[in-house]
C-alpha positions in Angstrom: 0.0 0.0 0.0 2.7 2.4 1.1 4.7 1.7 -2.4 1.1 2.7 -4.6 0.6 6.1 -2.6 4.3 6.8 -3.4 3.8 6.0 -7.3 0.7 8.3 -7.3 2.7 11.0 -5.4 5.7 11.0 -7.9 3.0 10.7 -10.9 1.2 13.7 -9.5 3.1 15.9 -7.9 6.0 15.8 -10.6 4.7 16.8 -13.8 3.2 19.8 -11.4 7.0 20.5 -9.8 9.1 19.4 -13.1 6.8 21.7 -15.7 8.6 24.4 -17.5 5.8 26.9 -17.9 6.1 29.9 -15.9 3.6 31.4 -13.9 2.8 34.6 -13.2 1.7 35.1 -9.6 -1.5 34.0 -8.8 -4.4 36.3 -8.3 -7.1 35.5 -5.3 -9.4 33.0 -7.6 -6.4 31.3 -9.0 -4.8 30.7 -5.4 -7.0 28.4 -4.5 -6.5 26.4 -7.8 -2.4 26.2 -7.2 -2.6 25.8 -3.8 -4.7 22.5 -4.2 -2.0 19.9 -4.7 0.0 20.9 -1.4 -2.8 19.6 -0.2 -3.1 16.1 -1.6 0.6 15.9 -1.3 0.6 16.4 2.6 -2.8 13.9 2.7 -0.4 11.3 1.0 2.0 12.0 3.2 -0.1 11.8 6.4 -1.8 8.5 4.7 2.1 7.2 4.9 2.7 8.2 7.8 -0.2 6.1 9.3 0.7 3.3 7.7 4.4 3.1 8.4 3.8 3.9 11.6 3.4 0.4 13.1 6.6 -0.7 11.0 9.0 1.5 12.6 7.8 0.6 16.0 8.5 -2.9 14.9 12.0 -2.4 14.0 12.9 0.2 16.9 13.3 -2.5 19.9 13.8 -1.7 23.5 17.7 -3.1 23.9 18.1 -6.0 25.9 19.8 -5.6 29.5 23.2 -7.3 29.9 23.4 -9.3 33.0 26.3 -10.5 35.0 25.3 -14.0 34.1 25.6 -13.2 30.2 29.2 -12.0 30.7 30.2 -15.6 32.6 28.4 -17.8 30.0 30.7 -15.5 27.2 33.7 -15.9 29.4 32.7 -19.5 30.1 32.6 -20.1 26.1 35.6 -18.2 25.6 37.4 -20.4 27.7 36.4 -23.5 26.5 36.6 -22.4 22.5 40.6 -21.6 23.4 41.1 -24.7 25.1 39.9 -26.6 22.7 41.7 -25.1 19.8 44.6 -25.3 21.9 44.0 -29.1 22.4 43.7 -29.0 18.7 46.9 -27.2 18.1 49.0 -29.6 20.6 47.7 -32.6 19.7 46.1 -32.9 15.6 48.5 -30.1 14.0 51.4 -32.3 12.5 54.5 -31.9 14.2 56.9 -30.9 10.9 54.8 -27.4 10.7 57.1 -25.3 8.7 59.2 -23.3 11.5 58.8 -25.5 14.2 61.7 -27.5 15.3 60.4 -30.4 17.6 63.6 -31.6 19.8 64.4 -35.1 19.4 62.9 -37.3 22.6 65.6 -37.6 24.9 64.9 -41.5 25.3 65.4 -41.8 21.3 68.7 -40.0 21.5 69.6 -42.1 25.1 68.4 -45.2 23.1 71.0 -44.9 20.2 74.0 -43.7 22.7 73.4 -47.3 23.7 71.5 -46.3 26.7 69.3 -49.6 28.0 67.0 -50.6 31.0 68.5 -51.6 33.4 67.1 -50.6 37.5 63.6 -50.9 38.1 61.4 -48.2 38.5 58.4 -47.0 40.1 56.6 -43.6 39.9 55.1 -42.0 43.0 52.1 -39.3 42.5 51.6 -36.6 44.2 48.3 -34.9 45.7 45.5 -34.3 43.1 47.5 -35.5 39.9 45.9 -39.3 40.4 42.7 -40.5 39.6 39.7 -42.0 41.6 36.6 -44.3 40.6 33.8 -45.1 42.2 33.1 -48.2 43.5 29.9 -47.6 45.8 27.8 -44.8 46.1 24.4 -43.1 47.0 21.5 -43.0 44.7 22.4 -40.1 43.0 25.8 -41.7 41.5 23.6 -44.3 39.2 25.7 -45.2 36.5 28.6 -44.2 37.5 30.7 -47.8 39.0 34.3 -47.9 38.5 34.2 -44.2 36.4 36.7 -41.6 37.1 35.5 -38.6 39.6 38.1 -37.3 39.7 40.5 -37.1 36.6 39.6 -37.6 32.9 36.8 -35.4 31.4 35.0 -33.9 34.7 31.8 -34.4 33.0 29.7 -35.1 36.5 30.7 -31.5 37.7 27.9 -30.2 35.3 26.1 -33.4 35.4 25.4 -33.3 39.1 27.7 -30.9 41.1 26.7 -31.8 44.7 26.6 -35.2 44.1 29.9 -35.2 43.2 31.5 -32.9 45.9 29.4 -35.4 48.1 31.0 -38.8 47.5 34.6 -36.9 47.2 34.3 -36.0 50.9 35.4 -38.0 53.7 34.3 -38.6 57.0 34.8 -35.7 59.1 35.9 -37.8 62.5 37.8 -40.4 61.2 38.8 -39.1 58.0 38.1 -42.0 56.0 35.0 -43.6 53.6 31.2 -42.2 54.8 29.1 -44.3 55.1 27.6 -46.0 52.1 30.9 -44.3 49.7 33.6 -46.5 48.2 36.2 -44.0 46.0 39.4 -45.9 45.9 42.6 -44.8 43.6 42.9 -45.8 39.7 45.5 -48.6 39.6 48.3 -48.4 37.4 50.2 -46.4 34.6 46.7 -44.9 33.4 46.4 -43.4 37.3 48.2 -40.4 36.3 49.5 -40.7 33.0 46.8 -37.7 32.2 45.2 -36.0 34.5 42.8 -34.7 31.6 42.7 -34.8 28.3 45.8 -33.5 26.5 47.4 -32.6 29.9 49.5 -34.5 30.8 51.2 -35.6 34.2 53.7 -38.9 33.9 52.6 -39.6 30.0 56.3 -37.8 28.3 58.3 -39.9 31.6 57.0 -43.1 30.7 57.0 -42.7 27.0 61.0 -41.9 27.2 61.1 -45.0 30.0 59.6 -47.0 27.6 62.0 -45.9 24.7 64.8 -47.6 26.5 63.5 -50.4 27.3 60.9 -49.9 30.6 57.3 -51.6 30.6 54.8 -52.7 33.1 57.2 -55.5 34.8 59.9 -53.2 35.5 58.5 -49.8 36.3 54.9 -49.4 38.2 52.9 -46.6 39.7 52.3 -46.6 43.2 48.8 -45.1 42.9 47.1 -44.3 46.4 44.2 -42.0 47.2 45.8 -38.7 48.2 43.2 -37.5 50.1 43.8 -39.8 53.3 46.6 -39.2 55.8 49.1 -41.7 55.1 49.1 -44.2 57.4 45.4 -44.5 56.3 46.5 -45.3 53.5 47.4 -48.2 54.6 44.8 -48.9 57.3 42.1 -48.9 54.4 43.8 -49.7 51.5 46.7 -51.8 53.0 48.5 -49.1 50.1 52.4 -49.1 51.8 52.1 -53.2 52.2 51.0 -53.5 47.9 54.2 -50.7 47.5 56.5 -53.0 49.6 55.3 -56.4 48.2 55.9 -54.5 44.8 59.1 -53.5 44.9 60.4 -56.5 46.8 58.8 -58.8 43.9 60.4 -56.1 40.9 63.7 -56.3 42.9 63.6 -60.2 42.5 62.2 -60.4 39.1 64.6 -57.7 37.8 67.9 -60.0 38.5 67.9 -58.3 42.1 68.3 -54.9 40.6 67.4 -52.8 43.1 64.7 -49.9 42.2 65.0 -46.2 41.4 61.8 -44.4 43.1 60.6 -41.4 41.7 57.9 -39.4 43.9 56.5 -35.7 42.9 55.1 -33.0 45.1 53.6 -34.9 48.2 54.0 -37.8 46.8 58.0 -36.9 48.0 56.7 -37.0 51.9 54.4 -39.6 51.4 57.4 -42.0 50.4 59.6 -40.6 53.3 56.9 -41.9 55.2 57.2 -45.2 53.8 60.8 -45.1 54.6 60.5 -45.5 58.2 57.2 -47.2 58.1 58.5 -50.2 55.9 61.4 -50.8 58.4 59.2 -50.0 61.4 57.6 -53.7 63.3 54.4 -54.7 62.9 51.1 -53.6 63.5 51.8 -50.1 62.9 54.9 -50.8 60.2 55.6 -53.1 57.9 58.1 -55.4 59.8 61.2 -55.1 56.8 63.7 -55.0 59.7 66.7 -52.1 59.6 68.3 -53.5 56.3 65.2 -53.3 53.7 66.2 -49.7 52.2 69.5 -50.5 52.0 69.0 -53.6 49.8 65.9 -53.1 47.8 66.5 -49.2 46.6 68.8 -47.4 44.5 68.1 -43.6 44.5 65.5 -41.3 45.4 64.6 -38.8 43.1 62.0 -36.3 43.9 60.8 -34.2 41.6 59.3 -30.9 43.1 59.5 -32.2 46.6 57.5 -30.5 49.2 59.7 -31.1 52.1 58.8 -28.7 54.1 55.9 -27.6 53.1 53.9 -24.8 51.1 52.0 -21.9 52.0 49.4 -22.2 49.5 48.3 -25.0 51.6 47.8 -22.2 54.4 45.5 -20.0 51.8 43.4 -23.1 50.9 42.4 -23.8 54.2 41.5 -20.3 55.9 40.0 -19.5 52.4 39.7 -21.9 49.9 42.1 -19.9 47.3 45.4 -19.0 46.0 46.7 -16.1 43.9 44.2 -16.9 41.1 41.3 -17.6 42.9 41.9 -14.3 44.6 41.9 -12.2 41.0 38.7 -14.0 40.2 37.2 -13.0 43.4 38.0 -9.3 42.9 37.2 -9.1 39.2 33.9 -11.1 39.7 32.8 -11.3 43.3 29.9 -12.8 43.1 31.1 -15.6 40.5 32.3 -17.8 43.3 31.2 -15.9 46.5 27.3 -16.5 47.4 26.2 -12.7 47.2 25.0 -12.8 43.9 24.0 -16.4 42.3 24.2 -18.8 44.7 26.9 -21.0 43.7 28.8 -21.1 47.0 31.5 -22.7 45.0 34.4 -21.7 47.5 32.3 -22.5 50.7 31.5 -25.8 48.6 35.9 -26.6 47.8 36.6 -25.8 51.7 33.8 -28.2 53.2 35.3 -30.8 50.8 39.3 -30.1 50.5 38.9 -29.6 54.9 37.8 -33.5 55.0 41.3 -34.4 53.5 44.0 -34.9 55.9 46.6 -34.7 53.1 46.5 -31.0 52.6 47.6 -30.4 56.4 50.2 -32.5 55.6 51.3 -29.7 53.6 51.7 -26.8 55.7 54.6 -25.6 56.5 57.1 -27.1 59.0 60.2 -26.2 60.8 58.4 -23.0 62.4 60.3 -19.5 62.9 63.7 -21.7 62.1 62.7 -22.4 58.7 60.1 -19.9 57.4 61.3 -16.9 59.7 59.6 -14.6 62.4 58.4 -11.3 62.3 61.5 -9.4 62.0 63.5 -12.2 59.1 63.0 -14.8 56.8 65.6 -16.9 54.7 64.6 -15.4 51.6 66.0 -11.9 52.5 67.4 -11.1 49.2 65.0 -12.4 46.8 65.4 -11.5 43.2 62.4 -9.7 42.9 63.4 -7.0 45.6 65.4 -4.4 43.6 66.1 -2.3 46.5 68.8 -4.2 47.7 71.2 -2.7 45.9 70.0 0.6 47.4 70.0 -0.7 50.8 73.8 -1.6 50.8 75.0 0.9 49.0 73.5 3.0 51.6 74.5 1.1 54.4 78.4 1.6 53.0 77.9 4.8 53.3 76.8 5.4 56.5 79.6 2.7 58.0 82.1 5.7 56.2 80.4 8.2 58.3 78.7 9.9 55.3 75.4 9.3 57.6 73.1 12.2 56.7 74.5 12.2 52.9 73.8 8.9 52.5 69.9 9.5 54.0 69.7 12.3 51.3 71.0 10.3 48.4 69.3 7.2 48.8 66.0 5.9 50.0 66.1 3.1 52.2 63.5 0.7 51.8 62.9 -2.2 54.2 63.0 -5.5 52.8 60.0 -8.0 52.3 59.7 -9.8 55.6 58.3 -13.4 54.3 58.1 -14.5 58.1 54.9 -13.0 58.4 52.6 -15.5 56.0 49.3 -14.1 57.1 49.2 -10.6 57.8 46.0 -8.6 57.9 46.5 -5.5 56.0 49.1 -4.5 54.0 50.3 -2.1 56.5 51.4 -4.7 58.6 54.1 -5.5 56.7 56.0 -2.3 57.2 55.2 -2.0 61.3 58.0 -2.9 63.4 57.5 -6.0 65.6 57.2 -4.1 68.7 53.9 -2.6 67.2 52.1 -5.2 66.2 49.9 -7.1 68.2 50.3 -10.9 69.3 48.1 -13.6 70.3 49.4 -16.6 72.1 48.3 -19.6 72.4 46.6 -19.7 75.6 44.0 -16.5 74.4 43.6 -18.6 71.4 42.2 -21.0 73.7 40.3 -18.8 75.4 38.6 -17.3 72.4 37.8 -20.9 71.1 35.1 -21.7 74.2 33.0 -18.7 72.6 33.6 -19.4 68.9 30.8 -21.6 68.8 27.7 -18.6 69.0 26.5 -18.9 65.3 23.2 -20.8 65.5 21.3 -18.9 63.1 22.6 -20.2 59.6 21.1 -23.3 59.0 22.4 -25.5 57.1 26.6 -25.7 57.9 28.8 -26.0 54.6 31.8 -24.8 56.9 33.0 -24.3 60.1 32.8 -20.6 59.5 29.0 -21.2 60.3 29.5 -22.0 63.5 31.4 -19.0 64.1 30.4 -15.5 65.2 32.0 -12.7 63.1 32.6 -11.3 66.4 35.4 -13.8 67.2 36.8 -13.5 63.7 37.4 -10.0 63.5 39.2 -10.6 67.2 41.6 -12.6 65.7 41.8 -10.9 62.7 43.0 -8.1 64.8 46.5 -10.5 65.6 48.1 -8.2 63.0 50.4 -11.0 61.9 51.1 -14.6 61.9 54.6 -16.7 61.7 55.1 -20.3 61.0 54.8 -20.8 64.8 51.5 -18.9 65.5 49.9 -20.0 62.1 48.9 -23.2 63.5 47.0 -21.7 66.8 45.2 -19.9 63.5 44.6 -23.0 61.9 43.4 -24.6 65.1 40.8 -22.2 65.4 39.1 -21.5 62.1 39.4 -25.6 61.3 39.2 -27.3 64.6 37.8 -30.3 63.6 40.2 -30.9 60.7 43.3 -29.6 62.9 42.0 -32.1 65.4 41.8 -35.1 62.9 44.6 -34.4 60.5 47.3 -33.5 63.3 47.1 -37.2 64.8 49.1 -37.9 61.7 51.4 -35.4 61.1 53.5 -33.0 63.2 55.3 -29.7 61.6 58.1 -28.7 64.5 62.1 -29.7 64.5 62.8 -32.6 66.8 65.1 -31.9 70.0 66.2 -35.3 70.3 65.4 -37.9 67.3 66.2 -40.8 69.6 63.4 -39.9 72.1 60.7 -43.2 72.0 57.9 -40.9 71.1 59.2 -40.1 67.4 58.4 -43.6 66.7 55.1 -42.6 66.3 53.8 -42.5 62.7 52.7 -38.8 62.9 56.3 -37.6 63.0 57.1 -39.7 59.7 57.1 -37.4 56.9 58.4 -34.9 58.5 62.1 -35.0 57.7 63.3 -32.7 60.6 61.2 -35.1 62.9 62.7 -38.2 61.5 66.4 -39.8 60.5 66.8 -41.5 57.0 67.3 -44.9 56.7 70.6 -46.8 57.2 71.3 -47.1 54.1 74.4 -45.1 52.9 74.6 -46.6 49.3 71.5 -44.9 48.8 71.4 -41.6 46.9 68.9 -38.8 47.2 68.0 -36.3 44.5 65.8 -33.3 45.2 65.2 -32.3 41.0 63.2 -29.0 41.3 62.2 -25.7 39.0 63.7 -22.3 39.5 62.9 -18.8 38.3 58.7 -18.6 38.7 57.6 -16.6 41.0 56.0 -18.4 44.3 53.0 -17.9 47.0 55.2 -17.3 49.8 52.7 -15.5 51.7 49.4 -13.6 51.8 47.8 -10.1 53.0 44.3 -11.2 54.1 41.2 -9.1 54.6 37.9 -9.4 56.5 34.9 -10.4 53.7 32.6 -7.0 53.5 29.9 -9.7 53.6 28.1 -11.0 56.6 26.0 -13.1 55.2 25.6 -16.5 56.8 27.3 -19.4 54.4 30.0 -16.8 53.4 33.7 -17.1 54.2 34.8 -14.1 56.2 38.5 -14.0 55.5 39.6 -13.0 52.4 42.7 -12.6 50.1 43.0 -8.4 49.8 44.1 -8.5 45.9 43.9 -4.6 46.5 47.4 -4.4 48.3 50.5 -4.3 45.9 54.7 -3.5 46.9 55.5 -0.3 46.1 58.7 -0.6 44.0 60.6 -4.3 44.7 57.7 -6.1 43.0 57.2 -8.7 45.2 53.9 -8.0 46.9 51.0 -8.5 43.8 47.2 -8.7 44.4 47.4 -9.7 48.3 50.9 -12.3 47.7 53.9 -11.9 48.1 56.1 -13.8 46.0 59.5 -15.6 45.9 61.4 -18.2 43.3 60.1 -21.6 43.1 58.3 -23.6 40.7 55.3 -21.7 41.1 53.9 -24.0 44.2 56.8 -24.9 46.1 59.6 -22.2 47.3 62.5 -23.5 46.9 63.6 -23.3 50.8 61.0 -26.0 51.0 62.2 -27.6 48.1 65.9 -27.7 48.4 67.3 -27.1 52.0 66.9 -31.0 53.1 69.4 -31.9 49.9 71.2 -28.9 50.3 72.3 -28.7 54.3 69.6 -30.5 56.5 70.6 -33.9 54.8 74.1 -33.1 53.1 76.8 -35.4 55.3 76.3 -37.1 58.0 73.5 -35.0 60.2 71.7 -36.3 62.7 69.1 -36.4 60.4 70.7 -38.6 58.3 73.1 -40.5 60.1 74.3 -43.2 57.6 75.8 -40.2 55.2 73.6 -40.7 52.1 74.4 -38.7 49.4 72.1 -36.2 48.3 72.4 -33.8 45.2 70.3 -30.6 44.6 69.5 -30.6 40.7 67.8 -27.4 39.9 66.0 -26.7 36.0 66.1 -23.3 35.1 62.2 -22.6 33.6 62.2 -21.4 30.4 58.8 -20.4 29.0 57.3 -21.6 25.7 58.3 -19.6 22.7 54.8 -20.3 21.3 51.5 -22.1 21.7 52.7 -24.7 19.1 55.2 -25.8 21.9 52.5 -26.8 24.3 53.5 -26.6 27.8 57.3 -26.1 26.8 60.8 -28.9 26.7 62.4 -26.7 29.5 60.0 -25.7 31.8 60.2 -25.2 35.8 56.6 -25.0 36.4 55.7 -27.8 39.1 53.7 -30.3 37.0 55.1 -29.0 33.4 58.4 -30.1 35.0 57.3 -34.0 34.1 57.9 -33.2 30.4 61.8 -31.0 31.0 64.3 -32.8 28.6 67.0 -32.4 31.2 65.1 -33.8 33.9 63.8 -36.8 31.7 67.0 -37.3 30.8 68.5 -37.6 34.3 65.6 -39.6 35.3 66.6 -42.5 32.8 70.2 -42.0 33.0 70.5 -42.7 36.7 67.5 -46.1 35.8 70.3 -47.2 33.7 73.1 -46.9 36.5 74.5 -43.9 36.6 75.2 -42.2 39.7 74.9 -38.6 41.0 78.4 -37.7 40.1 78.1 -38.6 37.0 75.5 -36.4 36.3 77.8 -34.0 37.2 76.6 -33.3 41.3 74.8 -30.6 41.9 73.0 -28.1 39.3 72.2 -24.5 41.3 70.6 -21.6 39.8 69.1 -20.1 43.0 70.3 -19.0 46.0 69.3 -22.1 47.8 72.4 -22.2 49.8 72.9 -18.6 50.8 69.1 -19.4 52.2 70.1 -22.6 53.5 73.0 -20.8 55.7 70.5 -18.5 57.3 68.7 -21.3 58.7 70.3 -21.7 62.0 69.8 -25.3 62.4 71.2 -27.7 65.0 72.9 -30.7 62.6 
């Protein structure tokens, strides 16, 4: 209709507009005669303007509101689209791309030097890395016997969340299987070849094993559920007896070759523990006798050992987060915080990750000797400061009696002190010691009898529930806690795990090691707690990644919520250094491998076991092998050939290659001894230590 009244418009109008006569101007009666089509022409156009109307309001659309939930569901596909093509890239692209050298596998190159099998081998994992099945469940996990919950695809996160954070929980007063739940560990190689798919865990180690000669009759994986303690371990799964009967039959069926262990992360302190327990006499050990080390193993070598200890383990329990959970927390608060759709995802990881004893395991040990007090820590001159120079320039100065020159000409900046791992505000970290306030353990006590005043929340998805803020924000008023005091913290935000989990492990430095009661199990994997085996053939490799920067420890906050199923304590990603680049978004950092600082990673290898100690009687030789981490030149590399990081360590060439090099017999010196790039034993000679 609209395009007919604008053909009769152009048809009647133009001829009238277009026409080359020329008028003279009109008189009165003759007005009325020109002034006619005007009119028509504004009826046409009022005709078109009703019709048309209704169509522009068509096409004019109120714009929809963006929610918060729209941007996650983009950033939720944005992820998974990269992932994928990055899966893509590592894994279908063919590996002779113009431009990209692939280096030759270092078990092909240690193959054709003549390289062969030759000691048997078995691979410890470390927490998270292995996978676990179902075998029993509640109604909810139908379909799901003997399928991976954890490791592989994931899948049953998005199939039924709760379900699966239920049967990954343990028993909150023994620590072991609820009732009516059966998760046990994935046995062998395929228990943490992968951890998902395309990333990888053990896969590059035991392909290059298997290039020289290694199978399933010479090398095994002593899979185990990390979530337990480790003596359960063995009360539930009878885990250390199958590792003992294993290597005792591979030691006999190998020509009595005796067997190179390699454990990562806690897997490290999970076979220390086996040390003394497999010697130890029945019921509580395994009843090998004094000699069983010494004849049945080779070398240790543990790759990103956690010795002493980490401080993320700290962060996960008062909050459930680390350095990146912290950024998402800031950028998105209500992504994994309550507040704004109900998720509860961080209240949902602490109820679960406080019912494993293994993460206590983790926190530091050795106390004010190892990880420093208020006033010091070992790490004194990390790389990241670049004010040291300053500071002893200007201490040079001043000892030539050029005092107030030296005030003027440089300004003297005190140095990160790493003692303090939990400090609440960033202020803290510049006070002196004499201003800050301290709680000991016995008002720690006395705030715990009126912790318990919370009654109002319902249901309890952590022990913050059955706090009152009240008694949070007292002790959040401690302004900062040590390795010492950290553990009165612990006690009191997690009492029920602290209670549980410290019957099997201990985190101090033993007075006397021949005192009966460090015969207990609890003290096992603690190496300052504990003496190495007799067994001075043995040799003991601590292989680790330098040159990432390391969670060494944390400015906390209290939560601006005070909502009930909220967590009250909070990373403050708000508070950054000033100029030495240490302190970023709440953390301070120092080298490591980007879990473990190297203090906890080296010192053992580097002073606590090197000669004869009293921790290590017998004079094993130990060797600290460092891997300076190189980054990826591009995404075609994957996760890099010469990375430090802790889990992208499992595919270094240099470490693989020492791996199979010391499997076919060689020994630490010829690998050529130790391999330093840090300052590990600057660090290790601040530790004042009694040997």
């Amino acid at each position: 209709m609209a395009s007919i009244l604008r053909f009769r418009k152009l048809c009647f109008l133009e001829p009238v507009k277009c026409s080359t006569v020329s008028f003279e101007k009109p008189k009165n009666d003759e007005k009325q005669s020109f002034e006619q089509p005007p009119k028509q022409e504004s009826l046409v156009s009022a005709i078109e303007r009703v019709i048309e109307k209704p169509k522009s309001k068509k096409i004019k659309k109120q714009p929809k509101e963006w929610r918060c939930v729209d941007s996650c569901c983009w950033l939720i596909g944005y992820l998974c689209t990269t992932w994928w093509l990055l899966l893509f890239l590592c894994n279908f692209l063919p590996a002779n791309l113009p431009g990209l050298k692939v280096p030759e596998a270092p078990g092909v190159r240690l193959k054709r030097d003549g390289l062969t099998a030759l000691h048997p081998v078995v691979l410890v994992p470390g927490i998270v890395t292995g996978g676990l099945e179902l075998w029993e469940g509640r109604p909810c996990s139908e379909g799901l016997f003997r399928k991976r919950l954890w490791g592989g695809s994931f899948t049953e996160i998005f199939k039924r969340p709760l379900c699966w954070l239920e049967h990954l929980s343990l028993d909150n007063e023994t620590g072991l299987d609820p009732p009516g739940i059966r998760v046990r560990a994935v046995p062998g190689l395929v228990a943490a070849d992968y951890f998902a798919p395309g990333y990888f865990v053990w896969a590059v180690l035991i392909e290059n094993l298997a290039k020289i000669g290694y199978e399933q009759k010479n090398m095994y994986m002593a899979a185990y559920d990390w979530r337990l303690s480790f003596q359960n371990t063995e009360i539930r799964d009878q885990a250390l007896s199958r590792l003992k009967s294993k290597i005792e039959l591979m030691y006999v069926t190998n020509g009595y070759k005796k067997v190179v262990v390699v454990p990562h992360s806690m897997g490290v302190i999970y076979f220390l523990h086996f040390l003394k327990w497999v010697e130890a006499p029945p019921p509580v050990g395994g009843g090998g006798g004094p000699g069983w080390c010494a004849k049945h193993i080779k070398a240790i070598m543990n790759i990103g050992p956690a010795f002493l200890g980490v401080p993320k383990a700290v962060a996960n329990i008062l909050s459930a987060e680390g350095k990146d959970v912290a950024f998402i927390r800031a950028m998105a608060p209500g992504l994994l915080d309550s507040e704004t759709f109900g998720f509860q995802t961080l209240q949902h990881v602490m109820r679960v990750s406080r019912t494993w004893d293994s993460v206590v395991s983790l926190v530091p040990r050795g106390g004010e000797t190892i990880w420093g007090d208020l006033n010091r820590s070992p790490e004194v001159e990390n790389i990241c400061c670049t004010s040291k120079a300053r500071y002893l320039q200007s201490s040079s100065k001043e000892s030539n009696g050029n005092d107030t020159d030296a005030r003027r000409s440089f300004h003297v900046k005190e140095l990160p002190k790493y003692g303090r791992i939990v400090s609440f505000g960033k202020e803290t970290l510049e006070l002196p010691s004499s201003h800050l306030s301290i709680i000991d353990s016995k008002e720690f006590v006395r705030k715990s009898a009126f912790r318990n005043s919370n009654t109002s929340c319902g249901e309890i998805l952590s022990e913050y529930d059955e706090m009152s803020r009240k008694s949070i924000k007292k002790v959040a008023e401690n302004d900062a806690y040590t390795a010492k005091t950290l553990l009165d913290l612990l006690r009191f935000v997690a009492p029920k795990m602290m209670k549980r989990a410290e019957a099997h492990f201990s985190h101090g430095i033993a007075e006397d090691l021949d005192d009966p009661k460090y015969s207990h199990y609890k003290y096992w994997s603690n190496p300052l707690e504990t003496k190495l085996p007799d067994a001075p053939d043995i040799e003991i490799y601590c292989s680790y990644g330098v040159g990432i920067p390391t969670e060494r420890s944390y400015v906390y906050k209290l939560s601006s919520s005070n909502r009930c199923k909220s967590i009250p304590l909070q990373i403050d990603s708000s508070a950054y250094g000033s100029d030495n680049g240490c302190l970023k978004g709440g953390v301070h950092f120092v080298d490591g491998d980007e879990s473990v600082p190297v203090v906890s990673a080296g010192f053992m290898c580097a002073k606590g076991w090197r000669g004869k100690t009293r921790f290590n009687p017998s004079g094993i030789s130990t060797y600290v092998r460092e891997y300076q981490h190189k980054a990826p030149a591009s995404l075609l590399e994957g996760r890099g050939t010469e990375s430090g990081a802790h889990v992208d360590i499992m595919g270094n060439i240099a470490l693989i290659e020492d791996v199979l090099r010391v499997a076919a017999g060689a020994t630490g010196a010829e690998l050529g001894g130790d391999r330093i790039y840090s300052d590990i034993m600057k660090m290790s000679e601040r530790i004042n230590i009694r040997l």
